[in-house]
N, CA, C and O atoms as CSV, one atom per row, in Angstrom:
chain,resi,resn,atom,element,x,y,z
A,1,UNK,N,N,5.829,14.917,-35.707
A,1,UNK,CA,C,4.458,14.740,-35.253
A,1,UNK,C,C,4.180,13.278,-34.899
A,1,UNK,O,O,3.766,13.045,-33.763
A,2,UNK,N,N,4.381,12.187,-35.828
A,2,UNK,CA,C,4.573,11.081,-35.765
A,2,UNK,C,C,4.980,10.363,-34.122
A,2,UNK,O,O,4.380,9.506,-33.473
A,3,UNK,N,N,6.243,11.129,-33.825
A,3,UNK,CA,C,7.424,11.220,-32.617
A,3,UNK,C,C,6.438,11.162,-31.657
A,3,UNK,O,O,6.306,10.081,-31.083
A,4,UNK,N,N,5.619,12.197,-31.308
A,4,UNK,CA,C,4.898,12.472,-30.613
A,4,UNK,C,C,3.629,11.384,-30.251
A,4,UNK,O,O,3.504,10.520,-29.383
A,5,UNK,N,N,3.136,11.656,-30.876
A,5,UNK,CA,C,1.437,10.355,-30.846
A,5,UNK,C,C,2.190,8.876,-30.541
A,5,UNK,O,O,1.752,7.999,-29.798
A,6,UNK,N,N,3.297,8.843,-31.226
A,6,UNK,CA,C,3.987,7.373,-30.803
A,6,UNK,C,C,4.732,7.583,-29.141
A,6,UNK,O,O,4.816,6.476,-28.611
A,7,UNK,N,N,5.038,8.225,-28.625
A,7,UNK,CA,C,5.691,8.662,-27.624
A,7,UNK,C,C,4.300,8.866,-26.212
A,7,UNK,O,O,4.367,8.593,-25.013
A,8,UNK,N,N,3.102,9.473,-27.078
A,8,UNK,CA,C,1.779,9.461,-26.116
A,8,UNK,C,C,1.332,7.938,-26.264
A,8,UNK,O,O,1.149,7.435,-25.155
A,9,UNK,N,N,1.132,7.169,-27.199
A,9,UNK,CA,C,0.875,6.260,-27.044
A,9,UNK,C,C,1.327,5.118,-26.574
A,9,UNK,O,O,0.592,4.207,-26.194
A,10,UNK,N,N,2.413,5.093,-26.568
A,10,UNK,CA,C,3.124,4.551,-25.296
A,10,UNK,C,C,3.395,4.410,-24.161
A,10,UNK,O,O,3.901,3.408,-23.656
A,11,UNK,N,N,3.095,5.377,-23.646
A,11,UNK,CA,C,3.143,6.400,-22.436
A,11,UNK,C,C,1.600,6.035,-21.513
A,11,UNK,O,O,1.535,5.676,-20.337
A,12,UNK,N,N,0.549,6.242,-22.393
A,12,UNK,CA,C,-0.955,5.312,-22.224
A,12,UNK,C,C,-0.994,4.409,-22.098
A,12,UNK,O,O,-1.798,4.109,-21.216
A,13,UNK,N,N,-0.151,3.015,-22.865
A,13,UNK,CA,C,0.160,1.766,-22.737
A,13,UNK,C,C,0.659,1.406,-21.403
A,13,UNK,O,O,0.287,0.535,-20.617
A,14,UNK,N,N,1.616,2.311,-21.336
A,14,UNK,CA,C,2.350,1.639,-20.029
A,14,UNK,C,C,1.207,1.977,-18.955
A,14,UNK,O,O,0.603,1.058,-18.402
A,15,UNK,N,N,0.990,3.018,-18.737
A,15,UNK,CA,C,-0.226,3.357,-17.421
A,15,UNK,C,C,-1.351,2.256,-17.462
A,15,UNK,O,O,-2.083,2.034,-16.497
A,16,UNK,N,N,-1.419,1.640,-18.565
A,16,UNK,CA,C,-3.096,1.275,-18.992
A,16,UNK,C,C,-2.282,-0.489,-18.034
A,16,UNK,O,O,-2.810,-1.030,-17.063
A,17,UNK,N,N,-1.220,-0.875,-18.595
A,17,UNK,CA,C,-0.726,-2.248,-18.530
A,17,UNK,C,C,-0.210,-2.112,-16.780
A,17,UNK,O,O,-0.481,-2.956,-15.925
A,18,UNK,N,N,0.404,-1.122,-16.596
A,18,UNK,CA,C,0.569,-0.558,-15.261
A,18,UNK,C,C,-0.271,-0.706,-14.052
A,18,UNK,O,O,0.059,-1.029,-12.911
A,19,UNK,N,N,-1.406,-0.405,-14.535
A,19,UNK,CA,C,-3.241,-0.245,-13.366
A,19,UNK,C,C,-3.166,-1.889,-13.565
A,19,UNK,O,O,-2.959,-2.496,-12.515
A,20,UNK,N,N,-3.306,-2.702,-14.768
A,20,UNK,CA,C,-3.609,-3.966,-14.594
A,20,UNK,C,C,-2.511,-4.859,-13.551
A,20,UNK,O,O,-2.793,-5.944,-13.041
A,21,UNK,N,N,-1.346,-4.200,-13.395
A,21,UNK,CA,C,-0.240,-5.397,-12.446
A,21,UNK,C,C,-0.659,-4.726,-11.177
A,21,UNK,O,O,-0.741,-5.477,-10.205
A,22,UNK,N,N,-0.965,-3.351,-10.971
A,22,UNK,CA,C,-1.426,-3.388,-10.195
A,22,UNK,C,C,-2.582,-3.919,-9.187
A,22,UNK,O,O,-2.642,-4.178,-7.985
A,23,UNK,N,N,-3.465,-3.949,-10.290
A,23,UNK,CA,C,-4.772,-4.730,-9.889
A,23,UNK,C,C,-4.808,-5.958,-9.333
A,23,UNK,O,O,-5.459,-6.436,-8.403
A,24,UNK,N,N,-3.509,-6.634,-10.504
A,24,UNK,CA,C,-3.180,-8.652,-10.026
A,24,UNK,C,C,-2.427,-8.574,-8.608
A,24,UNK,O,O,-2.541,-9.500,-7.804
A,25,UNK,N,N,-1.714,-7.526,-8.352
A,25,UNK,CA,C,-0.867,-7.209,-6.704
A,25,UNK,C,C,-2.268,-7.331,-5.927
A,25,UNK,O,O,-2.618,-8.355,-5.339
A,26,UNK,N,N,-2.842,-6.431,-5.985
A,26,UNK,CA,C,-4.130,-5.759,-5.183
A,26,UNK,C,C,-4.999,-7.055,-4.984
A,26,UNK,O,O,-5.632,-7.285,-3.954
A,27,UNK,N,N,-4.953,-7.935,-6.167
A,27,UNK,CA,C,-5.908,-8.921,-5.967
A,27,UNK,C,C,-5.161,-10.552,-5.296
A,27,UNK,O,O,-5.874,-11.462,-4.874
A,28,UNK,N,N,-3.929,-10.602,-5.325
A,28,UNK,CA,C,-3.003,-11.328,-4.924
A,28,UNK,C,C,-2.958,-11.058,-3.255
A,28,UNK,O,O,-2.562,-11.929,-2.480
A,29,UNK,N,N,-3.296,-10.087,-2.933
A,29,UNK,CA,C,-2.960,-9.321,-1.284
A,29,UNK,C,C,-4.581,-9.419,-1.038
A,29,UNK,O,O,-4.666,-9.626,0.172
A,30,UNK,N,N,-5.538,-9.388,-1.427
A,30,UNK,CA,C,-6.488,-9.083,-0.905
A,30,UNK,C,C,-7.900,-10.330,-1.187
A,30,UNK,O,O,-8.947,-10.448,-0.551
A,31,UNK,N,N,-7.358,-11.172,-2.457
A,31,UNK,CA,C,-8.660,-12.021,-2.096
A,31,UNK,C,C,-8.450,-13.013,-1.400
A,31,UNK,O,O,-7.335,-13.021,-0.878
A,32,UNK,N,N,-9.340,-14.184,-1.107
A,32,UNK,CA,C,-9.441,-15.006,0.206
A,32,UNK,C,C,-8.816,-16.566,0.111
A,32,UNK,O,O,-8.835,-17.271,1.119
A,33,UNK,N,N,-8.315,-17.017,-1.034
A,33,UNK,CA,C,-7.834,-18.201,-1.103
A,33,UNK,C,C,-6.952,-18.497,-2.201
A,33,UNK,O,O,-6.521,-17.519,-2.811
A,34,UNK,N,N,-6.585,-19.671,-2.591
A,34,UNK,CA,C,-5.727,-19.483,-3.688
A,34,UNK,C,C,-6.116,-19.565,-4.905
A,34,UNK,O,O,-5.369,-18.960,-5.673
A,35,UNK,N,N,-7.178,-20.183,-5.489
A,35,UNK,CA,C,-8.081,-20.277,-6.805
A,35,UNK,C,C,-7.828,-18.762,-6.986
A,35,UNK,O,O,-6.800,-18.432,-7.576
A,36,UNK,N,N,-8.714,-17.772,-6.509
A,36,UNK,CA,C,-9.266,-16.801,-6.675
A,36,UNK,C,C,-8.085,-16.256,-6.967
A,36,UNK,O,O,-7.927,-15.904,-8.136
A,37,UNK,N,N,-6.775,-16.012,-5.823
A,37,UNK,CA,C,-5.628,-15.472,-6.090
A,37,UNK,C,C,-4.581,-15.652,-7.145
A,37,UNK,O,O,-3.703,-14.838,-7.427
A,38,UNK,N,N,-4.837,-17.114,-7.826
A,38,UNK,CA,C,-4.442,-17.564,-9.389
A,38,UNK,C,C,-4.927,-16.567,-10.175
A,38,UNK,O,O,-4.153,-15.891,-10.852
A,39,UNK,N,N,-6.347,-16.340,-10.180
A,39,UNK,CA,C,-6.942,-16.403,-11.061
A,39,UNK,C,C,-6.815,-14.650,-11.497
A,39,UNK,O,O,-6.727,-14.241,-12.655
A,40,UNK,N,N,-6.830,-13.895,-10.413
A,40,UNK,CA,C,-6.064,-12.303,-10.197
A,40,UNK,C,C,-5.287,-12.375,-11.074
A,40,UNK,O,O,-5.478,-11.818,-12.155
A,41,UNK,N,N,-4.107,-13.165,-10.766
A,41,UNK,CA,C,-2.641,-13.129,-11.083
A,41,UNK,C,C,-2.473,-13.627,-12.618
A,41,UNK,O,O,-1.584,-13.165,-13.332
A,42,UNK,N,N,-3.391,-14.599,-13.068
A,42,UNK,CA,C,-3.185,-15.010,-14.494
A,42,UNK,C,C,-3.967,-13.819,-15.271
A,42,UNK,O,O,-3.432,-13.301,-16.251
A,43,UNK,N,N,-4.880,-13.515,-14.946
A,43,UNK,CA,C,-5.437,-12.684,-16.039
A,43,UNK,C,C,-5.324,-11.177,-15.918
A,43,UNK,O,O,-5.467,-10.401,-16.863
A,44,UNK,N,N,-5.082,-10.871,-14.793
A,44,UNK,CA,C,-4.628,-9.267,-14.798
A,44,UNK,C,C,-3.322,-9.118,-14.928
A,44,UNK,O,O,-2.880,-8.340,-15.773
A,45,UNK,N,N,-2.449,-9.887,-14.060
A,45,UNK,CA,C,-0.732,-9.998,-15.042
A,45,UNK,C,C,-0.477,-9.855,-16.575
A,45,UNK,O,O,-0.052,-9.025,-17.379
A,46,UNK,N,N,-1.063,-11.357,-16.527
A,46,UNK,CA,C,-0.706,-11.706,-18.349
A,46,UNK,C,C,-1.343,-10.316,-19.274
A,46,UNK,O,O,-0.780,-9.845,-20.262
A,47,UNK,N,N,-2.599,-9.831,-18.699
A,47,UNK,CA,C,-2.679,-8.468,-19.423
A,47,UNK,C,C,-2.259,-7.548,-19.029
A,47,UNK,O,O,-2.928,-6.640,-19.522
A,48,UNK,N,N,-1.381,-7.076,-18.287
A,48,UNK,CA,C,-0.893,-6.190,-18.039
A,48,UNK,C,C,0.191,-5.764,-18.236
A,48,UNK,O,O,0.512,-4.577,-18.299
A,49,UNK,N,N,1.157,-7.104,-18.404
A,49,UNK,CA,C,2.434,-7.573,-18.700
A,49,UNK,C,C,2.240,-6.920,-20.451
A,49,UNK,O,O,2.666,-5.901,-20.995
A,50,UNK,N,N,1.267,-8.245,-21.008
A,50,UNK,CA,C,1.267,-7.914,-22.577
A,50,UNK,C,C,1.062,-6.797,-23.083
A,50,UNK,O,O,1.425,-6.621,-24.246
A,51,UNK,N,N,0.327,-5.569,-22.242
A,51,UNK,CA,C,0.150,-4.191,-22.454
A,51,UNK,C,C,1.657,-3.792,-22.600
A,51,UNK,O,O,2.168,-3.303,-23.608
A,52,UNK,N,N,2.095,-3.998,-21.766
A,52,UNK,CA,C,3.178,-2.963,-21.666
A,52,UNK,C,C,4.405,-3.750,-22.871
A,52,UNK,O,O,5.431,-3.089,-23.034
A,53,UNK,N,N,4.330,-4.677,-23.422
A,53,UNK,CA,C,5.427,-5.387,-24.522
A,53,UNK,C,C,4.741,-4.826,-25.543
A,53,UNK,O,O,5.353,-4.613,-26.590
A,54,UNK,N,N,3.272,-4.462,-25.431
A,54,UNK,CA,C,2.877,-3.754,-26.948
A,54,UNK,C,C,3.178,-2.456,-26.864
A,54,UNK,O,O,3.285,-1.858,-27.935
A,55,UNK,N,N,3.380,-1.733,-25.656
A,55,UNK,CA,C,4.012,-0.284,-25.843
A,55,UNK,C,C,5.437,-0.339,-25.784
A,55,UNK,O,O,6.156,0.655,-25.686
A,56,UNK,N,N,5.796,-1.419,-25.840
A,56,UNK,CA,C,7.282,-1.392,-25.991
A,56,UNK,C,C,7.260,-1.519,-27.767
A,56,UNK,O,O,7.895,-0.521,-28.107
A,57,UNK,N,N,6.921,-2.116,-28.793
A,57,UNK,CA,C,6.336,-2.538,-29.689
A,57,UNK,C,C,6.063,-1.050,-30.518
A,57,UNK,O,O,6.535,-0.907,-31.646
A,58,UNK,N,N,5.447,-0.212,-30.015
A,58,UNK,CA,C,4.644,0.884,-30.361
A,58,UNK,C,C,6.090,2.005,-29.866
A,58,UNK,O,O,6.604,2.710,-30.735
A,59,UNK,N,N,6.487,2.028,-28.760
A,59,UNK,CA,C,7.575,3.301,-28.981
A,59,UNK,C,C,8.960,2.768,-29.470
A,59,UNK,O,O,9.959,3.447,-29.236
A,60,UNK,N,N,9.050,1.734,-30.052
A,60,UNK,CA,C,10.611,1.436,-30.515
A,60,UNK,C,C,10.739,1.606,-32.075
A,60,UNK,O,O,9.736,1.172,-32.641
A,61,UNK,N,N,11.328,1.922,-32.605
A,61,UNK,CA,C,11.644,2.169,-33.874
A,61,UNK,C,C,12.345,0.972,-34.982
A,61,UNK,O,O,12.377,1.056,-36.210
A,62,UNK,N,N,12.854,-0.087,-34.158
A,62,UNK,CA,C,13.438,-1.290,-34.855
A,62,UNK,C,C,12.289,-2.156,-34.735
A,62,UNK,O,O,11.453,-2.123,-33.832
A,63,UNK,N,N,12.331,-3.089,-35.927
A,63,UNK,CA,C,11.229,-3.972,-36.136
A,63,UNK,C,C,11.698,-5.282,-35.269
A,63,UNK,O,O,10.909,-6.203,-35.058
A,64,UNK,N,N,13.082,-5.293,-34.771
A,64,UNK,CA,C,13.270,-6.890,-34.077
A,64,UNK,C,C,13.184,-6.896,-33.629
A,64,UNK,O,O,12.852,-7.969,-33.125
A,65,UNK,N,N,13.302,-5.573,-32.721
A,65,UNK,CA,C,12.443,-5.795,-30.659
A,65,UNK,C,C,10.986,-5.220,-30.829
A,65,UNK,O,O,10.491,-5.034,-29.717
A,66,UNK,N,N,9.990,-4.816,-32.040
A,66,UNK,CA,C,8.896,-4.757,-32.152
A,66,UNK,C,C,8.271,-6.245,-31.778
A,66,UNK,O,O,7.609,-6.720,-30.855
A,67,UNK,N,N,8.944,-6.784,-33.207
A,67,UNK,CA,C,8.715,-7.901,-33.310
A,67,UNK,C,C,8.588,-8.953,-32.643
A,67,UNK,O,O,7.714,-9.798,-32.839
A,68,UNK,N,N,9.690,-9.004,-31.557
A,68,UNK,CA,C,10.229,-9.656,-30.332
A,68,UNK,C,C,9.165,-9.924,-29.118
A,68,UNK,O,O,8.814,-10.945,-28.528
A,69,UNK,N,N,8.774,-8.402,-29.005
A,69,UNK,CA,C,7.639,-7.870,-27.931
A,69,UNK,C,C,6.385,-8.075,-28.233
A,69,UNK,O,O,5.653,-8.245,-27.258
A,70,UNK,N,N,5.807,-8.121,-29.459
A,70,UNK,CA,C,4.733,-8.971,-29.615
A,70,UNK,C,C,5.028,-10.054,-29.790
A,70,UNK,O,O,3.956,-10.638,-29.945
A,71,UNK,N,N,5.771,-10.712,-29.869
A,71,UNK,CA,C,6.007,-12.564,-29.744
A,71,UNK,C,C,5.831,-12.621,-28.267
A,71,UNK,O,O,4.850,-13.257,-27.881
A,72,UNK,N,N,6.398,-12.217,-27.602
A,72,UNK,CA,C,6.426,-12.182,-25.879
A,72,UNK,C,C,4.936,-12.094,-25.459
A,72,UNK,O,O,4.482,-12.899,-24.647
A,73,UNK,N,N,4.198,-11.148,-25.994
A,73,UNK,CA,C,2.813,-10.723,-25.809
A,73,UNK,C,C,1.778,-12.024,-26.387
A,73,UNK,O,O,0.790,-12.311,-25.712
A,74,UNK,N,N,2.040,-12.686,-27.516
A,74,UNK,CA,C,1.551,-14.079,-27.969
A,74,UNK,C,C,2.117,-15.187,-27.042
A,74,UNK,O,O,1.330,-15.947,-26.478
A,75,UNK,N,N,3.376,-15.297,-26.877
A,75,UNK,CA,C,3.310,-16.054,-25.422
A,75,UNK,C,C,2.913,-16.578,-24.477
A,75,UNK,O,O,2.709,-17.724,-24.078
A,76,UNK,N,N,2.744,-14.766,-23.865
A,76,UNK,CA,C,1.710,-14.317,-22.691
A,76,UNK,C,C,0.682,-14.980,-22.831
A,76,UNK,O,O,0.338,-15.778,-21.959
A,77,UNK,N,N,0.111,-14.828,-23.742
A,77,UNK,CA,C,-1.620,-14.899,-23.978
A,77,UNK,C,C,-1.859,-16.100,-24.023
A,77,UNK,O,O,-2.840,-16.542,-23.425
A,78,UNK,N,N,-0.652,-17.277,-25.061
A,78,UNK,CA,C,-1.099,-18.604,-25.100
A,78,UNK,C,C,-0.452,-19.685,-24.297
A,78,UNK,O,O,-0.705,-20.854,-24.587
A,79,UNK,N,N,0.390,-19.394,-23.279
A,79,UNK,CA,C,0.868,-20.038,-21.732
A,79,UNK,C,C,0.169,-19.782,-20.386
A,79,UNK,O,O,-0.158,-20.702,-19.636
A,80,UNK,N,N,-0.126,-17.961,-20.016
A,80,UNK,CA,C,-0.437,-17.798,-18.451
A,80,UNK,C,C,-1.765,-18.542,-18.265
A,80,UNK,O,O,-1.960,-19.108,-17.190
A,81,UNK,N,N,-2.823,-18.590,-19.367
A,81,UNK,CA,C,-4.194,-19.400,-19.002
A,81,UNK,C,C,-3.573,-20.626,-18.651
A,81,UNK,O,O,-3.591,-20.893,-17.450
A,82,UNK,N,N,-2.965,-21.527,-19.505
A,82,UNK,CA,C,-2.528,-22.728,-19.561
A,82,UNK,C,C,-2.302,-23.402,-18.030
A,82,UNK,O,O,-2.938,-24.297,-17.474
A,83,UNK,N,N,-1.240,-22.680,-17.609
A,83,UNK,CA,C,-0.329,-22.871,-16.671
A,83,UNK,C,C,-0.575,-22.392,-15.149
A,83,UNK,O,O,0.022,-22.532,-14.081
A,84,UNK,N,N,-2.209,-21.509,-15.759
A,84,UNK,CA,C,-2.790,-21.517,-14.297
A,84,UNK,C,C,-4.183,-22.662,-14.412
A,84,UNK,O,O,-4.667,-23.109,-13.373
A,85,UNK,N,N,-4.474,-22.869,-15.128
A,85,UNK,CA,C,-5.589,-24.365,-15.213
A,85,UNK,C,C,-4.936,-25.396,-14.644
A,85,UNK,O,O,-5.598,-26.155,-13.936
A,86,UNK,N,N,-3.203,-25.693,-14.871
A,86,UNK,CA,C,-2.804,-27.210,-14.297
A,86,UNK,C,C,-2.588,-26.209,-13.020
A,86,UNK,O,O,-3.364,-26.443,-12.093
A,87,UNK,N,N,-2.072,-25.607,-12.904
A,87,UNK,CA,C,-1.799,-25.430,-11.186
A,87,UNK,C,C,-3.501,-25.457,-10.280
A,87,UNK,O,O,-3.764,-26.022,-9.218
A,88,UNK,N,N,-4.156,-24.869,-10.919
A,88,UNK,CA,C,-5.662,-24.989,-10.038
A,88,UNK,C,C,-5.954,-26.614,-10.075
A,88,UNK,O,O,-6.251,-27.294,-9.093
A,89,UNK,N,N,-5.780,-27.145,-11.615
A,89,UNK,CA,C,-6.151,-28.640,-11.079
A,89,UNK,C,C,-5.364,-29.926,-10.202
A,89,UNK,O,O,-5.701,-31.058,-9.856
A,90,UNK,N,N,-3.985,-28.982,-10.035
A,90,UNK,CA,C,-3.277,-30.121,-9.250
A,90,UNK,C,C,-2.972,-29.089,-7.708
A,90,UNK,O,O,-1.795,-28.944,-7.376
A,91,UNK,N,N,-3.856,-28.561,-7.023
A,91,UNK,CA,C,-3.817,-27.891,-6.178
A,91,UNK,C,C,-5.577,-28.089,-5.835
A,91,UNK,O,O,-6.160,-27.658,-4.841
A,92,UNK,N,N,-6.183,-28.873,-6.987
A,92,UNK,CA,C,-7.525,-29.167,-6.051
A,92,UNK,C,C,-7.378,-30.797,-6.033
A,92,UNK,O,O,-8.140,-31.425,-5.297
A,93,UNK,N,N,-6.487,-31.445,-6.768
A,93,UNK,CA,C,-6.294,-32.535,-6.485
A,93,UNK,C,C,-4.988,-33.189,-5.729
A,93,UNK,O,O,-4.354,-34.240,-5.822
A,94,UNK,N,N,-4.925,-31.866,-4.844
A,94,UNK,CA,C,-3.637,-32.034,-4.072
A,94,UNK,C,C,-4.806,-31.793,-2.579
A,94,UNK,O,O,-4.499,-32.370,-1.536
A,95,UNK,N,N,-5.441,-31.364,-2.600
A,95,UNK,CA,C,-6.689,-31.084,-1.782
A,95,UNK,C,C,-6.812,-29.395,-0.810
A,95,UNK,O,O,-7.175,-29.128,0.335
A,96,UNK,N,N,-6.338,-28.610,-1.893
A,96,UNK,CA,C,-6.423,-27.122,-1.470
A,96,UNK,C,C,-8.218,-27.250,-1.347
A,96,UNK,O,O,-8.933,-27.682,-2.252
A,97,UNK,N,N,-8.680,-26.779,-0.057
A,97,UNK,CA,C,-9.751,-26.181,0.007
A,97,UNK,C,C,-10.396,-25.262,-0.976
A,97,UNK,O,O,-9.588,-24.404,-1.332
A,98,UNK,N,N,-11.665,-25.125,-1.589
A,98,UNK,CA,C,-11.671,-24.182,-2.123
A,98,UNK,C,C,-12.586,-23.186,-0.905
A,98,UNK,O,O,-13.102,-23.610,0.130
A,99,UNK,N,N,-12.577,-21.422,-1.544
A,99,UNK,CA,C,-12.963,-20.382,-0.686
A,99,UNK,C,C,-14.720,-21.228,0.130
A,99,UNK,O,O,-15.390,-21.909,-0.646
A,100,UNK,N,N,-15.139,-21.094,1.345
A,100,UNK,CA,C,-16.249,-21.222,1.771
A,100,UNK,C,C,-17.753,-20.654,1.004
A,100,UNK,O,O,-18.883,-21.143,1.005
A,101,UNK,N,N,-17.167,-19.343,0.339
A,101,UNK,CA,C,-17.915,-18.426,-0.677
A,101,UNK,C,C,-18.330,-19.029,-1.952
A,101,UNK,O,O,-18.978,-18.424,-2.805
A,102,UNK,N,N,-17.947,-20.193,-2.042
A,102,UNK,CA,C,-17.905,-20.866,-3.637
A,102,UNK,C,C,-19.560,-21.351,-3.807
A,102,UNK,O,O,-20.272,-21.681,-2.859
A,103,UNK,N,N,-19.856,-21.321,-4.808
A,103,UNK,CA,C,-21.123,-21.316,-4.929
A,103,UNK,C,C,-21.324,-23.044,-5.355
A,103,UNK,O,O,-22.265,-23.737,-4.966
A,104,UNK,N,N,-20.062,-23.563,-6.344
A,104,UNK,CA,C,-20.117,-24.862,-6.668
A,104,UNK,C,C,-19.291,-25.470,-6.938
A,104,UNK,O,O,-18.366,-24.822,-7.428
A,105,UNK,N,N,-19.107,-26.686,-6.847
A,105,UNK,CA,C,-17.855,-27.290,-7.650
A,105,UNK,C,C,-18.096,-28.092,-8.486
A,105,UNK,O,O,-18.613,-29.192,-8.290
A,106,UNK,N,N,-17.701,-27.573,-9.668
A,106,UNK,CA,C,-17.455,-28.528,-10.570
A,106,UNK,C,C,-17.073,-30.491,-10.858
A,106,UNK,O,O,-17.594,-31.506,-11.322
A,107,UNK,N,N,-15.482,-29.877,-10.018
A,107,UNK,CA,C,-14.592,-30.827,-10.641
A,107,UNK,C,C,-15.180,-31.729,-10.165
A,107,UNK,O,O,-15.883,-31.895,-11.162
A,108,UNK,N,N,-15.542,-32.526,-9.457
A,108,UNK,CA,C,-16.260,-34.144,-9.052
A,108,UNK,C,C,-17.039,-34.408,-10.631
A,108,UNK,O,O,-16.910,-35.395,-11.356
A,109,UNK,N,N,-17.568,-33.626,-10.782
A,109,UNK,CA,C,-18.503,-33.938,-12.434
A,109,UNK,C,C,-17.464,-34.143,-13.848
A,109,UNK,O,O,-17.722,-34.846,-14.824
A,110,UNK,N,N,-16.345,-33.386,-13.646
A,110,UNK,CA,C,-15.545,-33.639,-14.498
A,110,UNK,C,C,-15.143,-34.925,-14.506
A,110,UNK,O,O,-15.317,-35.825,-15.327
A,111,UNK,N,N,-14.443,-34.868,-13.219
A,111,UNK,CA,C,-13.156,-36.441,-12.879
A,111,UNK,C,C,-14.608,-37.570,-12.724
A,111,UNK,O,O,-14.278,-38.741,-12.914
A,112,UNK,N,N,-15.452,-37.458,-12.550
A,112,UNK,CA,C,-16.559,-38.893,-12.772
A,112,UNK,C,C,-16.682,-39.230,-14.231
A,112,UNK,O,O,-16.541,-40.348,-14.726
A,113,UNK,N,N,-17.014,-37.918,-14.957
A,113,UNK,CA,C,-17.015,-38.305,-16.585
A,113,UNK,C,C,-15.658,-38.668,-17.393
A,113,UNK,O,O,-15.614,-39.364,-18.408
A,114,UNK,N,N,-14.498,-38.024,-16.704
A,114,UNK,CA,C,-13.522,-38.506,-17.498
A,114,UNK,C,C,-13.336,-39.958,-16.946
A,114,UNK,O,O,-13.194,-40.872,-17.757
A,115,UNK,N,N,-13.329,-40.262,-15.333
A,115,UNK,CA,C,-13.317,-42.073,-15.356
A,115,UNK,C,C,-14.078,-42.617,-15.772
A,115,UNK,O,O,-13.710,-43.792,-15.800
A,116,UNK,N,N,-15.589,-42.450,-16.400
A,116,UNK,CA,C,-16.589,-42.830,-17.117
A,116,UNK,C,C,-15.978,-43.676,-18.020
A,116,UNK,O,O,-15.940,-44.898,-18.162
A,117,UNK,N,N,-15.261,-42.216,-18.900
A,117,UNK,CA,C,-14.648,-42.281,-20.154
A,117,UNK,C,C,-13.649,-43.347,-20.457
A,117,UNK,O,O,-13.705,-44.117,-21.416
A,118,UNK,N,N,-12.785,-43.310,-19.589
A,118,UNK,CA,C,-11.317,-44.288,-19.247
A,118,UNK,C,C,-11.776,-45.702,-19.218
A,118,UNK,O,O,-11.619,-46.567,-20.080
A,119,UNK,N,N,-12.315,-45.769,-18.175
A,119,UNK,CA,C,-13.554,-47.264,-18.549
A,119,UNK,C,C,-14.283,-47.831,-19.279
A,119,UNK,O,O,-14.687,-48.988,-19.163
A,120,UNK,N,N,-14.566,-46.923,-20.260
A,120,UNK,CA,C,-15.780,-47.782,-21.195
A,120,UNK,C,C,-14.615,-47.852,-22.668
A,120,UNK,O,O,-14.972,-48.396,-23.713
């Protein structure tokens, strides 16, 4: 019985983590610049990815590739934000346009207060 619910629940995992890489494709192909298309790709990947290492996690029976696959999934979670923040900030200070649609920009308020900072 056990066999089973672990075998469905896995099976849910993968579909559930599945729709999300799909979504980061879908949103990688279809929105309008590259911020936006990071931003698809870091957070519907990294969850979609980590879905599916926790149903790997959930239908395996050994604790070292349980184990393994949620380390991979903690990873996930505490690198893809990371590593899409420096690429957005050295891709707006490389001078990528941002989308025309943008309502505001920030970063000038940042980089004034951090040279504020550096200076005083």
């Amino acid at each position: 019985m056990i066999d089973i619910v672990q075998n469905y629940l896995a099976g849910i995992l993968i579909i559930v983590g599945s729709s999300f890489a799909l979504v980061a494709s879908i949103g990688l192909l279809r929105l309008p610049e590259f911020y936006t298309r990071m931003h698809a790709a870091s957070k519907a990947g990294t969850l979609g990815s980590g879905v599916m290492l926790i149903a790997l996690a959930v239908y395996t029976d050994e604790t070292t590739i349980a184990t393994r696959a949620l380390a991979g999934f903690v990873f996930f979670l505490l690198t893809a934000p990371i590593s899409a923040h420096l690429l957005a900030k050295a891709a707006y200070a490389a001078g990528y346009p941002l989308w025309e649609g943008s309502v505001h920009d920030e970063m000038p308020k940042q980089t004034a207060a951090a040279d504020a900072r550096e200076t005083s």
